[in-house]
N, C-alpha and C positions, 0 to 999 in steps of 0.2 A: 259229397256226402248228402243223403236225403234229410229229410227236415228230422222223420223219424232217429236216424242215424246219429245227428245232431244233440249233444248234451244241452238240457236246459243254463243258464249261466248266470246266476242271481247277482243284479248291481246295486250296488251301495247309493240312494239315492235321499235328498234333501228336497224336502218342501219349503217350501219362501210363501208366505201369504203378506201378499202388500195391502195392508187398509189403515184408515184414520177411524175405522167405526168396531171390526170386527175386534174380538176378542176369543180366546182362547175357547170359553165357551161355547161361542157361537160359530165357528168358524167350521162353517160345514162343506166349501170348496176343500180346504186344505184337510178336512177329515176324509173327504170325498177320495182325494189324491193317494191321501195314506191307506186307505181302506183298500183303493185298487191295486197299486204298487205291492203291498205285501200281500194281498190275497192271491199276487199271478207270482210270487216267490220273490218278491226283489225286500232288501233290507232298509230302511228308515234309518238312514245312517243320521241326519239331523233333520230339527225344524225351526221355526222360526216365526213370527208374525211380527213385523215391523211397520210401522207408519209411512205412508208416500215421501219420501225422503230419498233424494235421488245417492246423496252420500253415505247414508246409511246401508241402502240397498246395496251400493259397491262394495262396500267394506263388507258385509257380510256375504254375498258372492265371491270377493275375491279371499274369503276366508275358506269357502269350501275349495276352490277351485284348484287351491294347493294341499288341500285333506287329501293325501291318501285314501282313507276309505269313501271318498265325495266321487261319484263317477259322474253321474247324472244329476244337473239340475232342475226342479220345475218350479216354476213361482207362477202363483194366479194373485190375478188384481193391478190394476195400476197399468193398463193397457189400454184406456180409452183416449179420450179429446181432450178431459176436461184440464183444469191448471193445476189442477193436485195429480195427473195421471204422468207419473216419469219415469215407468218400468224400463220401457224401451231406452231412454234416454241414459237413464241409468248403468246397462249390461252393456247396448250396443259398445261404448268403449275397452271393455274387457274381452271382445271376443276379437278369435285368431280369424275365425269364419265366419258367416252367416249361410244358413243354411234357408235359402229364400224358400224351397219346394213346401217347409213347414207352413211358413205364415199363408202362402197360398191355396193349400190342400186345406187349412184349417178354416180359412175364411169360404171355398167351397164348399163345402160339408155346414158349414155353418148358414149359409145363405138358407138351404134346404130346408133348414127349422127356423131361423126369423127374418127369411127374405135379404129386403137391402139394409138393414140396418147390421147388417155385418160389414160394408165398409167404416164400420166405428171401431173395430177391432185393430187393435196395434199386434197382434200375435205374430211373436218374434221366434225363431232357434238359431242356435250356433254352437260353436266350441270355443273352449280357453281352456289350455294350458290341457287339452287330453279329457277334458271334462265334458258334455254335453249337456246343454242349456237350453231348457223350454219355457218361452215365458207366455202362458193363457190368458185369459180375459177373467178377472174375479168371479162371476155366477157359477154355482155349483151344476150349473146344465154346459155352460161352457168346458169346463173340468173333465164333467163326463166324456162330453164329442171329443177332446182330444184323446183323452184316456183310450175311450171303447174304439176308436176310428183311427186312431193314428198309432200311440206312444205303444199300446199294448202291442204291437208288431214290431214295430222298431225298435224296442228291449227285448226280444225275445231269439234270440240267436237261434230258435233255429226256423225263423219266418222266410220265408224264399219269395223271389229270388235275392231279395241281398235285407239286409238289417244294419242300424248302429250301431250296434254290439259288436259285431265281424271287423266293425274300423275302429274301436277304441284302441288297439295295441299300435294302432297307425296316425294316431291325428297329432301328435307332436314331432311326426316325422320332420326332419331339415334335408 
């Protein structure tokens, strides 16, 4: 089936914004994320803004990840070096997968606009439980690169040659 041929396929997805500073106000990564998700047709099934909290993070992660309507995850923030940064530390135990090509593709793309200071980037994906999980870097420029460069492809079923959409009816295969 050509891409044209191909039905659009709007998914149900959840913003996570990790910060100790940000507030609902200001939080212009995670508006960032919402703004692009449903302006390319996908639904803001939840959100969220919680503090660097590696157990809080789980618990709400592994709250969507058995939502029914949670297909997709994306959390920004809480991806660097420092002792409050435990995005990674947080998911990586909930995931079935890791989906290494993301963090690598993100930190490529990312090099391009602030050089080497993109090996500071923890940017993680994977799956749990049928769900797909993207965790970015907080800056609302990091949001964008993965949004415009990555994710807008890979939610869009009918991106070619292959998409993450085409394998959601298959990632809790046994």
């Amino acid at each position: 089936m050509s891409k044209a041929e191909t039905p659009f396929r709007a998914l149900g997805c959840a913003v996570l914004t990790v910060s100790d500073t940000r507030t609902e106000a200001n939080d212009t990564s995670g508006d960032l994320l919402v703004e692009r998700l449903t302006g390319a047709g996908h639904r803001l099934a939840a959100r969220a803004l919680l503090p660097d909290d590696r157990y809080r993070l789980r618990a709400q992660i592994s709250q969507w990840i058995v939502a029914p309507a949670v297909e997709v995850v994306i959390t920004t923030g809480g991806t660097g070096l420092t002792g409050r940064d435990g995005t990674p530390e947080a998911i990586v135990p909930l995931l079935d997968k890791v989906i290494d090509g993301f963090g690598e593709l993100f930190r490529t793309l990312s090099f391009e606009e602030i050089g080497s200071a993109t090996i500071e980037s923890r940017a993680l994906a994977g799956t749990a439980n049928g769900t797909v999980i993207f965790c970015v870097p907080g800056s609302t420029n990091a949001c964008r690169l993965a949004w415009d460069r990555i994710l807008r492809e890979q939610l869009d079923a009918r991106f070619r040659p292959c998409n993450l959409v085409s394998l959601l009816p298959r990632l809790t295969e046994r």
